[in-house]
N, C-alpha and C positions, 0 to 999 in steps of 0.2 A: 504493500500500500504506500509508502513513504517513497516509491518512484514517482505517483503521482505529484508528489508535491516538490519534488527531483527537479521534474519534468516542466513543473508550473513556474520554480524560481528559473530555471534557465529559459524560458519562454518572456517571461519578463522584464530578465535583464537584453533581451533581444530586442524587445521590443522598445526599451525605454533608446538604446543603441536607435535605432528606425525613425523612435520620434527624436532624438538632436538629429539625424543626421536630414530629415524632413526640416524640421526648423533652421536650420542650416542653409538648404536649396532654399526655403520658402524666402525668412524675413532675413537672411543672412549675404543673399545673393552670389552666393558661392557656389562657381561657374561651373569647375571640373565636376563637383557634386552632381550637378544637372547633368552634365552629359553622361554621367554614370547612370544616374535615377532617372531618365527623358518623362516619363509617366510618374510625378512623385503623388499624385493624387492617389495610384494603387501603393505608393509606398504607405503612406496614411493608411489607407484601410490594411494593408497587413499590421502594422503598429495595434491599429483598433480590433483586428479580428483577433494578435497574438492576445491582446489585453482582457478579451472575453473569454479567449480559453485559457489564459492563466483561471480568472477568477472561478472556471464550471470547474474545472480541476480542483482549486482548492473546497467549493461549496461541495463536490463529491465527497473527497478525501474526508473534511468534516462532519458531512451528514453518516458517512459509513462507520467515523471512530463514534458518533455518538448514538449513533442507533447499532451498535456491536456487531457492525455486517463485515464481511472477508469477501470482498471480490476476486474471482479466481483470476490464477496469473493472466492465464490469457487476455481475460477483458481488460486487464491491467495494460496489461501490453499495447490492444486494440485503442485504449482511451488513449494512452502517450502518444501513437504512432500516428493517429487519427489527430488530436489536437495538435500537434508541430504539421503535419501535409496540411489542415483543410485553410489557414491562410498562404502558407507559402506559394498558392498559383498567384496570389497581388503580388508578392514579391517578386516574383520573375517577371512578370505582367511591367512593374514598375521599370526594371531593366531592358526590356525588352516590349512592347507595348502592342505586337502583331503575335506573342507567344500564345501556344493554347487556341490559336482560331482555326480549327480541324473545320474542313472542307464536309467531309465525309461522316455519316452516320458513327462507323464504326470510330471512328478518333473522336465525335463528340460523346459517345458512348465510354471510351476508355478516358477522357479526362472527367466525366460525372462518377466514373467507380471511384475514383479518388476519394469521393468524401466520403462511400461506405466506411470505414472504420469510423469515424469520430461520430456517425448516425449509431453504429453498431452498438459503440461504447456505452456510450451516452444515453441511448434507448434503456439499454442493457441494466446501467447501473439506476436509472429513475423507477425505474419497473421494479427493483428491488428495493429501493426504498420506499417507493409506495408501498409494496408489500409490509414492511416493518415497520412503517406507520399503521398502516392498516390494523395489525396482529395486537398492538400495542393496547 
């Protein structure tokens, strides 16, 4: 259990790293930054999305130690793996701003399975704590 929260301080300090280095391109007008970040508007939303899955990480992590629940490794896993991928498409997106636009069914099919895990996790671990609310 204490990967998720592993997981959620380096998510964080990622993210805090995204917002100087956004504020930088923004109000700073620091040129080379730009031509690095060309889309710093999806830089922003990866900042904003890492900042939401820090916090569902840590509100899991705490609803689990205090309703006494054990999520198995694997969902453990699924939740980490899922919350670092489901913003990193803004981040490439910000570098790169024509990345991820699949022509083809099958490519927009293989960039939507990306966010099965953090759906999987996340599902996974509310549904058990509904349940131990529930029981309680």
């Amino acid at each position: 259990m204490a990967w998720l929260l592993v997981t959620a301080a380096g998510m964080l300090i990622f993210s805090l790293i995204e917002a100087w280095i956004a504020a930088l391109i923004i109000y700073g007008k620091v040129a080379y930054l730009k031509k690095i970040f060309p889309a710093t508007q999806n830089l922003v939303r990866s900042h904003v999305d890492y900042t939401i899955m820090t916090a569902l990480l840590a509100i899991i992590y705490l609803s689990c130690l205090h309703l006494n629940i054990e999520l198995p490794g694997a969902i453990i896993v699924i939740l980490c793996v899922g919350a670092v991928y489901n913003p990193f498409g803004y981040l490439v997106k910000a570098v790169n701003p024509k990345a991820g636009q699949s022509e083809t069914m099958i490519g927009r099919i293989a960039v939507c399975s990306g966010f099965l895990p953090a759906t999987i996790g996340f599902a996974y671990s509310m549904c058990v704590i509904i349940k131990a609310l529930a029981l309680k």
